[in-house]
Structures are given as structure tokens and as C-alpha cells.
N, C-alpha and C positions, 0 to 999 in steps of 0.2 A: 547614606548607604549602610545596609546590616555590615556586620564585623566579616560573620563568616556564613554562606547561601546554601542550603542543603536543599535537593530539589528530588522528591520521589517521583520518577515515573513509571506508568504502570500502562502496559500492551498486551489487553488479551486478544487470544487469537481462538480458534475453535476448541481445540484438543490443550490447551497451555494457555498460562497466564505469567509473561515475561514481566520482572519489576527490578529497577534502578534506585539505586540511590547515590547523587552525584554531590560533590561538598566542591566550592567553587570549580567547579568546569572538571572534576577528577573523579572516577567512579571510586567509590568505598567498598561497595556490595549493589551484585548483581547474581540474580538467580532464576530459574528457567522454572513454575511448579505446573506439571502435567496432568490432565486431568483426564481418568478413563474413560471408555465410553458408561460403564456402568453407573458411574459417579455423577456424569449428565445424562444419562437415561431416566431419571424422574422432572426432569423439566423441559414441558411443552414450548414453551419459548427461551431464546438465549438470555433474553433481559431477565427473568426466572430466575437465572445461578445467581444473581447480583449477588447479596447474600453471601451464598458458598463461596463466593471468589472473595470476598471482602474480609470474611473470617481467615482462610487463609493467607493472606497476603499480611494479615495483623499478628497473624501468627507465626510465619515466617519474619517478622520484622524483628518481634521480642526474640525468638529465638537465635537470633544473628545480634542482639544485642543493641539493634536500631531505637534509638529513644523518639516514638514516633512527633513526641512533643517538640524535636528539636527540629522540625522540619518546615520551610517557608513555604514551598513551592508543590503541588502536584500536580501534574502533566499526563494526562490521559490521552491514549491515542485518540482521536476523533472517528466518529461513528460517519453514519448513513443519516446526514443532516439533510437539510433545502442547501443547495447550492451558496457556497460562500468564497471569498477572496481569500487568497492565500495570506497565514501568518497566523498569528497566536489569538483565540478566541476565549475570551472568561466565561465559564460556564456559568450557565442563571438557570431559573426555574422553566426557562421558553426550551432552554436547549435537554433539559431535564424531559421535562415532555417529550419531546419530537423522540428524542432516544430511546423511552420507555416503550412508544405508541406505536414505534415501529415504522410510521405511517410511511416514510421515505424507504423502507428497507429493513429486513435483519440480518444484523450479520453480528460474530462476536464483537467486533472493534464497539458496535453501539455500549458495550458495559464501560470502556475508557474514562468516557466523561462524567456518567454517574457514579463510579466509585472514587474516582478523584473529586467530585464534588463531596463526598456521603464522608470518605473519609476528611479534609480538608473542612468540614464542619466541625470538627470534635477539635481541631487545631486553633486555639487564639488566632495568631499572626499567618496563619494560613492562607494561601489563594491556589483556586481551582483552575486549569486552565486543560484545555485541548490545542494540537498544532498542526497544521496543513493535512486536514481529515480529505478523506478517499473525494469527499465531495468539491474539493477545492475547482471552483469557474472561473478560470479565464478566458474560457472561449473567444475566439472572436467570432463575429454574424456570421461570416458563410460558413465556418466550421460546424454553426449550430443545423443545417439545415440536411436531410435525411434523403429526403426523393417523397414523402407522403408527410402532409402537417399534421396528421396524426401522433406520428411517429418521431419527433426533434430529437437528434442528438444529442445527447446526456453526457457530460464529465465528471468519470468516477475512474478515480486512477490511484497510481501508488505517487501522491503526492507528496509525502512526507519524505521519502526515502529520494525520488527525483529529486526534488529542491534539495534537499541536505546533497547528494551526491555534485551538483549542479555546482554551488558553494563553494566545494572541497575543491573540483577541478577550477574554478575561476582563483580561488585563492592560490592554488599550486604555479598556478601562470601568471601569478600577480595583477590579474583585472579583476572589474565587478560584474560578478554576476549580470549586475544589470543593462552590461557594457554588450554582452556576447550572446549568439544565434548558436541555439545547441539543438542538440538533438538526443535525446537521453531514453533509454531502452533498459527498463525494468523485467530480468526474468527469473521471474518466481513459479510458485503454484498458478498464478495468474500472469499474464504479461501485459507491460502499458509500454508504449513509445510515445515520447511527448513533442510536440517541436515548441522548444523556449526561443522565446523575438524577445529578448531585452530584458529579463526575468518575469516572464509571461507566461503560463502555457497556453499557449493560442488554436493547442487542436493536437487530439491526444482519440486514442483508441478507449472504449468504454470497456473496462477490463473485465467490471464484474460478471455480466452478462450480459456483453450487447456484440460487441465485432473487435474484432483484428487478429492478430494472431493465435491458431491454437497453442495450449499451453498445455503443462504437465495434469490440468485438472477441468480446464474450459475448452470447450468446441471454437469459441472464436465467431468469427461470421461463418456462416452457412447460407447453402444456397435455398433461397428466400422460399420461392416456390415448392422447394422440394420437403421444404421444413413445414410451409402451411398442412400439404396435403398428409404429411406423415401426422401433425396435428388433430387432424379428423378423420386418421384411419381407422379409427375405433377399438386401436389395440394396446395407446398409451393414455394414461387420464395426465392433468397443467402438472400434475406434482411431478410426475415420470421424465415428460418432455423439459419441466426446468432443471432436472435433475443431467438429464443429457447436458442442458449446454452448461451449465454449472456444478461438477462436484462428480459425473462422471463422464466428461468428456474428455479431448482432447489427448493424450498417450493411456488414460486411465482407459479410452474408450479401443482405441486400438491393440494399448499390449498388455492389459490389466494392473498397470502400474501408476502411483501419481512419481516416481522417482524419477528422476533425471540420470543422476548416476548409477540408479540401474541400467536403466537405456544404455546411456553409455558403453557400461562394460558389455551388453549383450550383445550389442552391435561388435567393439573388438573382438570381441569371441568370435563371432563367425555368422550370426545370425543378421541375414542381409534385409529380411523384415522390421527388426528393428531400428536397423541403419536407415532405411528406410523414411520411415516414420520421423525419426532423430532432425536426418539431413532436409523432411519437409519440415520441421516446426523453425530450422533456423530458418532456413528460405523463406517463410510468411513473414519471420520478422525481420529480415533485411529488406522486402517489400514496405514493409510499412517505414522504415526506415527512409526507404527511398521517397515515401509519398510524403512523410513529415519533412526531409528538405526539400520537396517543391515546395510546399506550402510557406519556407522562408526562403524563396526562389534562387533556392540553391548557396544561401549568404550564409554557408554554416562554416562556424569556426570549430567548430568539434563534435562527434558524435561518441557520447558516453556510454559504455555496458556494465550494466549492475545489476546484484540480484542474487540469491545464489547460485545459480544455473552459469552464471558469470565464470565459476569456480573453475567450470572444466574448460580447460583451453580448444578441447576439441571444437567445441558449440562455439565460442567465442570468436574462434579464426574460420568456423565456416561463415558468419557474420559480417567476420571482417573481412574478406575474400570477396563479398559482394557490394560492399559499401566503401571500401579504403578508397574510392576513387573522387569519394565524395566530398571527404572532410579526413584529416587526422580523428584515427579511432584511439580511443583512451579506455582502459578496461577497470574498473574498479570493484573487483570481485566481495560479493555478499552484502548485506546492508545493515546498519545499525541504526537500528530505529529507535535504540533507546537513548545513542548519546545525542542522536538530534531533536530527539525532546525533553530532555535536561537540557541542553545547547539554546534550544528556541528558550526556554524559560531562565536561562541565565541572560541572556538577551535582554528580555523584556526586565528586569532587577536593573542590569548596564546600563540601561533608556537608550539602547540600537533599538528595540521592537515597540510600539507602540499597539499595546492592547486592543482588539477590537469589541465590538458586544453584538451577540446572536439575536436576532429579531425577527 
């Protein structure tokens, strides 16, 4: 085993490019670089900035005094892959591809893996890795099935941030993960609730675009019918209508905000429209809450809230007011995404993880 493991990991997101550098299991330097929208206004696709983002990020390293040569490990958040198993995946040239081409989806996270690959190139002793990407399957069969074979069930969730949150609580309680029926509620700009059977997730809401709770930026499920014929009302074109259920739906569409803690305070102010709104997006997600522990018929030893919508106790205890009956609620406010992808990659150095490869 090396003396001493240095592991950059690198999380872009739309508007930012989040980057870690952890030296055995301890962050050294972490920094948040922002990007305007002026700055991505000349590029038609996100895979496009690769590039911009990669300059930056090598720039910010020298000038924080990072010696990028001294580095083992890069950990790239995982894109919009084909469906894979949960756990650390080596980037190759197949997963290069799929990320560039889009062909599964764009979204920023797709840049993760190829600049951890691009940069991890220029490194001797380097290895590229991505870790429990949005696309993470564990579906079980009748999770997968919709009402129309057209249409299957998709699992795209906050996989990364679940599992690491999932972890934390099992190790807090001195079991394994693999031991315990959870139930884990991600609430971000997107929201996922997953139900974990054994360290599984066996059936979990499609967050990106497809159903379950609205969130501070997604519609969530809509009613089906009433969404086909708005489709062919002739007054929205596919880019408008994906726009509704992804990017501005959900509080963005009701109270012109994607913030949560603006709701918040507007609602204590006085404004019962927004309490409103507020006290429906918990409600959706204690429903779903509820339909993930039938699904482990009811055998749940905990249900987790994370996220940073987590933060505000108001949202959290309206959650928890409809679900305390169910399981002990555990609150784990905000998520770090970057020490569980230094974590998974110190893992795999340890031999806890054993690497997979994308195909």
C-alpha cells in the first residue's frame, strides 16, 4: 500500500464546479468555482465546457499550491450512464463515450468522469474513477414496471449522497448497512426517496424527470392525461413542456423561486400561499415515504432526511409528523458529496471496494 493516498474529487453541477482534495481520508483543500451564466452561454452542449472546466480546476489546484503530480486517485461524480450497480466504477474509453454522446441524457454531472479521466491521463500513477452515479439499478422486477411497456420505470436518483448518508446512519448505530431496511429521502433542487432492503435500493422515485414528489425545481408526477393534452395544445413546443417538469417546475413554478429557504421565511411572514405550497411539497414526500415502506412491508428500521432542504427544521418535522409512526426518523441535514467520493476511493486503495468496469 502507498505511504500517503491523495484523492481529487471533482462534482460539477450546472452553474459550479465543486473540487476536493483528501490526503488519507482528511480534506487539505476544498473549493466551490462558479460559473456565470455568460461564461456557459457559448456552449450548446454541457459536454462543450469540458475544456473550460478542466482549465479551471488546474488552475485553481496551482494556485492553492496542489502539486497535481502528487495525486493517486480522481473521482468524478458519475454522469447519465446505462443503468449500473452500485459502487466505484473505472472509467474507460466505453464510459467516455456514453458521457460525451449524451445518448442516456445531459446533464452537468456527465463532465465528472471525463475530466477525471483527461486529467488522471497526464498523472503516472493515477486512476480514474466515478461512484454511485444518478444512474445506479437496483431495482427490483415489479419496481421496474409502469402501467404501459412503453414507458418502464427508470432509476435515476441521488445515489451517491443516499448510500454515503445510509453508511453514516448504520455505522452510528453500529450495524451494516447491509444488515438494515431504510428508507432514505433526498431533498434537494430534486428530491429522491429510496427504500434500501439490505443495502439495495429496490424502488426509489425517478427524480430527474419522471415522478414523485415535487421539488424546489421538478413538477414531480403530474396528472398524466392532463399533461398529454397540454402537450398538443399547440401553445407549448417538447423543449417548453421539458422545461415545465424539469428546471421550472415544482415551487419555481408556483412561487417564482427554486429556494427553499426563501419559502420558508415567506410563509413565516405571513404569506399563506406560500405556506401553502411549502406544507404540499412536504406532504408528497411523506407519501412517498409511506409507499417506500410498504414496499419493505413495513420492516423499516429507520427512515433518513437529507439534503439541504433537511436544514430547515420546519420542513423536516412536517415530514416527520406524518411518518414518525412508521420507523424512527433520523435527520441528517445537507449532503457531502465530495467526502463520499474521496471515501469510496479511499475504499477501493483499503481493498473494502472492489472496482468495477463499465461495459
Amino acid at each position: 500500500m502507498m505511504d500517503s493516498i491523495k484523492v481529487l474529487a471533482i462534482n460539477p453541477g450546472s452553474t459550479s464546479t465543486k473540487i476536493a482534495v483528501y490526503q488519507d481520508g482528511s480534506p487539505v483543500f476544498i473549493q466551490t468555482i462558479r460559473h456565470t451564466t455568460e461564461e456557459l452561454a457559448p456552449f450548446k452542449q454541457v459536454t462543450e465546457q469540458y475544456n473550460f472546466r478542466k482549465d479551471l480546476i488546474l488552475e485553481q489546484l496551482r494556485n492553492d499550491d496542489i502539486d497535481i503530480n502528487s495525486l493517486n486517485i480522481i473521482m468524478g461524480r458519475g454522469g447519465l450512464l446505462k443503468p449500473v450497480e452500485s459502487g466505484v466504477i473505472e472509467v474507460n474509453e466505453k464510459m467516455i463515450e456514453d458521457l460525451k454522446s449524451c445518448q442516456y441524457g445531459e446533464h452537468a454531472s456527465n463532465l465528472g468522469g471525463i475530466l477525471a479521466y483527461d486529467i488522471a491521463q497526464t498523472i503516472p500513477q493515477a486512476d480514474a474513477y466515478v461512484s454511485n452515479p444518478v444512474v445506479v439499478d437496483e431495482l427490483n422486477d415489479l419496481a421496474r414496471i409502469s402501467g404501459h411497456p412503453l414507458l418502464p420505470r427508470r432509476s435515476i436518483f441521488h445515489a451517491l449522497n443516499q448510500k454515503a448518508v445510509a453508511r453514516q446512519h448504520a455505522k452510528s448505530i453500529m450495524r451494516m448497512y447491509e444488515d438494515l431496511n431504510l428508507v432514505v429521502a433526498h431533498l434537494g433542487g430534486g428530491i429522491t426517496v429510496g427504500a434500501h432492503e439490505k443495502g439495495r435500493v429496490v424502488d426509489v422515485n425517478q427524480g430527474l424527470d419522471g415522478d414523485g414528489p415535487f421539488s424546489p425545481e421538478r413538477s414531480g408526477t403530474l396528472p398524466v392525461g392532463d399533461l398529454v393534452r397540454l402537450c398538443f395544445s399547440g401553445e407549448y413546443s417538447e423543449k417548453e413542456i421539458l422545461k415545465m417538469i424539469t428546471g421550472k417546475g415544482g415551487l419555481v413554478a408556483y412561487l417564482d423561486t427554486n429556494s427553499a429557504s426563501e419559502v420558508e421565511r415567506r410563509a413565516a411572514d405571513g404569506d399563506t400561499y406560500a405556506k401553502l405550497i411549502y406544507d404540499a411539497m412536504a406532504y408528497q414526500v411523506a407519501k412517498e415515504v409511506g409507499a417506500m415502506a410498504a414496499v419493505l412491508k413495513y420492516e423499516v428500521d429507520g427512515i433518513l432526511i437529507t439534503g439541504g432542504i433537511a436544514h430547515d427544521k420546519y420542513f423536516a418535522n412536517q415530514v416527520i409528523s406524518y411518518t414518525h409512526k412508521i420507523a424512527p426518523v433520523h435527520v441528517y441535514p445537507g449532503e457531502d458529496e465530495m467526502e463520499a467520493l474521496a471515501m469510496n476511493g479511499m475504499r477501493v486503495v483499503n481493498g473494502e471496494l472492489q472496482v468495477k468496469t463499465y461495459a
